[in-house]
N, C-alpha and C positions, 0 to 999 in steps of 0.2 A: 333596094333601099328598105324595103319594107322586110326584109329578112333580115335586114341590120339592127330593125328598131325591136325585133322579134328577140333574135338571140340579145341584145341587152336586156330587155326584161329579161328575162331567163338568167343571165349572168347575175342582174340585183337581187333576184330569187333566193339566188344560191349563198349568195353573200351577207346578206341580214342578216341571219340569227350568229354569223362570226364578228357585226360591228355591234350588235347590241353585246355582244359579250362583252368587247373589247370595254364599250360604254360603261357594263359594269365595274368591270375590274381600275377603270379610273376613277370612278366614281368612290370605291370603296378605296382605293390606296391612294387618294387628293388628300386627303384629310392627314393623311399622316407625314405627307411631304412640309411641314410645318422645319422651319431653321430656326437655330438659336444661337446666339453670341455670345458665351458667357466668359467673364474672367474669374477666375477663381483664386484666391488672396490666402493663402495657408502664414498661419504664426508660430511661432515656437513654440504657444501651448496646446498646439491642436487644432485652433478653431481656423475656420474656412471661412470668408468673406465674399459674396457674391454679388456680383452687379454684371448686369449682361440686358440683353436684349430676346424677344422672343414675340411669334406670332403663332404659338399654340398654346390655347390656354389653359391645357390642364396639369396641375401641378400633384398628379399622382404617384409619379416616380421624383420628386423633390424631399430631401430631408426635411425633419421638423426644424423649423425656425426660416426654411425658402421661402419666400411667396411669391406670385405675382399678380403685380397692377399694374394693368392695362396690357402695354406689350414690355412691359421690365421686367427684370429676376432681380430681387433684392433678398438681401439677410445674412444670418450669419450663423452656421450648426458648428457641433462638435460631434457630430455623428458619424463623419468619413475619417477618420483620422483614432489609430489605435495603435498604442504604444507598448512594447515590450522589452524592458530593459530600457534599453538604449538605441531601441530598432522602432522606428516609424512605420504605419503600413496607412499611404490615401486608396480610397476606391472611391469612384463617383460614375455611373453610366447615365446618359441623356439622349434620348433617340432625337437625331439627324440635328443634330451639334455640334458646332465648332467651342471647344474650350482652351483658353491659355491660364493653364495653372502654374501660378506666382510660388514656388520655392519659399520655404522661410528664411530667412538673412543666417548665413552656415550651414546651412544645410546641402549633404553630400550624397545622392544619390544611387544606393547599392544596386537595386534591381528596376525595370519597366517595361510594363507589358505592351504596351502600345504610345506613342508616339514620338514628335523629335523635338530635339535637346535643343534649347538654344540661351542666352545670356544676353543680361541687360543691365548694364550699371553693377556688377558681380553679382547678380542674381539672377538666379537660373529660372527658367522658362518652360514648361512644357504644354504644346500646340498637338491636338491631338482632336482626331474626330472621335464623338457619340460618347468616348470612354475610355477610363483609363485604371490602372493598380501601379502603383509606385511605392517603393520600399528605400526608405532613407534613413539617414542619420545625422541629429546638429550639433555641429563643431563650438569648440566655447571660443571662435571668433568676436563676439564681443565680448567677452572679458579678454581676449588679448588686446585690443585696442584699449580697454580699460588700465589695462595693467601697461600700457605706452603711453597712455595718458597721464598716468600717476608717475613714470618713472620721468616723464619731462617738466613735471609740475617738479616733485624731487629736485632735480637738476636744475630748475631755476631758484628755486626758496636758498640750495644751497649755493650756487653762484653771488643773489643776493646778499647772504650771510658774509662770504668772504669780500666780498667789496663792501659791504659796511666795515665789518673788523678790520681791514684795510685801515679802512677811512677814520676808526676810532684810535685805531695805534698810530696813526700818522699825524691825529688831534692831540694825544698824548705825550708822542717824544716834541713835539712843538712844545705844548704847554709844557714841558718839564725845560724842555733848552730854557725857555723864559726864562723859568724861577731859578734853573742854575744861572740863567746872565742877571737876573736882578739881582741873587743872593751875592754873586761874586762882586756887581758893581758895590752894593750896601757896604760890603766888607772892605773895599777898597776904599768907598768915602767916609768910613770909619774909620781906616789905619791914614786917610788921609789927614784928618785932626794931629796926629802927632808928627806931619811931616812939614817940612820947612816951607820955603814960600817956592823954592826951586824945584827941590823932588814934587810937589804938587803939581807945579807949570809940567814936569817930563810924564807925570801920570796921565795929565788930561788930554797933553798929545797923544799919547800912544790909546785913550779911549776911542779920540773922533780919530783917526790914521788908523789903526793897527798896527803891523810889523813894520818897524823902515827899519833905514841902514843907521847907523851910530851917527855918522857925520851928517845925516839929513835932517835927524833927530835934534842933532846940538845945533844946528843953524835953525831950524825952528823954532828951537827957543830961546837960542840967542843966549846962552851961555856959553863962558869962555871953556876951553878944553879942560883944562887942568882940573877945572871944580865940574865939568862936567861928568866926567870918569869919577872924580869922587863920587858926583852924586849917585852913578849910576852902580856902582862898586857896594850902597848903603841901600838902594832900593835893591837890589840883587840877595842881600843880604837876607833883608828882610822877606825873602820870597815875594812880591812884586813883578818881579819883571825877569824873563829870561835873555839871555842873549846866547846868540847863535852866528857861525862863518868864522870866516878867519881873514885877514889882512883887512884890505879897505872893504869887503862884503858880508860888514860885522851885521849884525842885524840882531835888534830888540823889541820884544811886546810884552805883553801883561800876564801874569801866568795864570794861567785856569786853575781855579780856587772852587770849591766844593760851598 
């Protein structure tokens, strides 16, 4: 027993100056074990939006315009983000961070150095530790929707139009049918002054009836044939009244007068 408590001393001898090592080296690498959660908001002009989380607080590798208070990343640069032509290029690095950089709305993706691709509501996503370089380009996706926006607006102003016009020619041959049936009646009860007390009685039936037959005519009004035919022979004459058929399916109305 006493040779067992021997050789352990002797073992924790040997082994000390390898746990104080160890001590050190977590000592010096705790501090930087710090995580961060940020999301990163890119626009089509460039600027980056940041709102995230963090429990290390030194913001020496943060662009101008990051800060943080307390454990937040807020603000908003335009220092990651350079354009050439028509070619976008992000760069953004953060030790021992998780970042999900928000796409701008059209934008299409050429090159990326580190991480994965993902989509949200058609907007694309990239989840990526510590760091990332991305080279993209944005689509004029909203002016296409602009320009389907206008073409539906279009398409109803001109829809509208023609069912109004519709609706104004459909007011107008109405209002004109009137004024030809009032002008025609006016005319009628003007040439009615010069007509006898019969041909007037055959006028005013064929106003409230329209078209009858000849013999339903003369029994309406209760004139006898003979002077019936006359009269209808003198209103004929006069352009009055048309007649139409042949044998007993004689049929007479009033003639459309201008």
């Amino acid at each position: 027993m006493k040779f067992y408590k021997v050789r352990n001393h002797k073992l924790i001898k040997m082994i000390k100056p390898i746990l104080v090592v160890i001590l050190i080296l977590f000592s010096t690498i705790s501090p930087a074990l710090a995580t961060s959660y940020i999301s990163i908001y890119l626009d089509e002009a460039g600027d980056a939006t940041f709102i995230g989380i963090t429990d290390n607080n030194s913001s020496e590798f943060l662009p101008n315009g990051i800060i943080i208070e307390g454990n937040k990343i807020l603000g908003i640069t335009s220092e990651l983000t350079i354009k050439q032509g028509k070619d976008w290029k992000f760069s953004f690095y953060f030790n021992d961070s998780l970042l999900n950089v928000f796409m701008p709305n059209g934008a299409i993706i050429s090159n990326i150095s580190f991480g994965k691709i993902k989509t949200d509501e058609n907007r694309i996503i990239v989840e990526v530790n510590e760091g990332t370089n991305i080279e993209y380009v944005i689509t004029n996706s909203n002016n296409y929707y602009y320009y389907v926006r206008f073409i539906i607006l279009v398409l109803i102003i001109a829809g509208l139009y023609i069912l109004i016009r519709k609706y104004l020619l459909k007011r107008n041959k109405s209002s004109a049918r009137r004024k030809n049936i009032g002008r025609r009646i006016n005319k009628i009860e003007m040439i009615k002054e010069v007509l006898n007390e019969r041909e007037r009685l055959i006028i005013n039936n064929l106003k409230g009836s329209g078209k009858l037959k000849m013999s339903q005519l003369r029994r309406v009004c209760n004139i006898p044939k003979a002077s019936f035919s006359r009269h209808i022979q003198e209103l004929e004459r006069k352009k009055l009244i048309i007649k139409s058929g042949d044998g007993k399916n004689k049929f007479v109305e009033l003639r459309q007068t201008n």
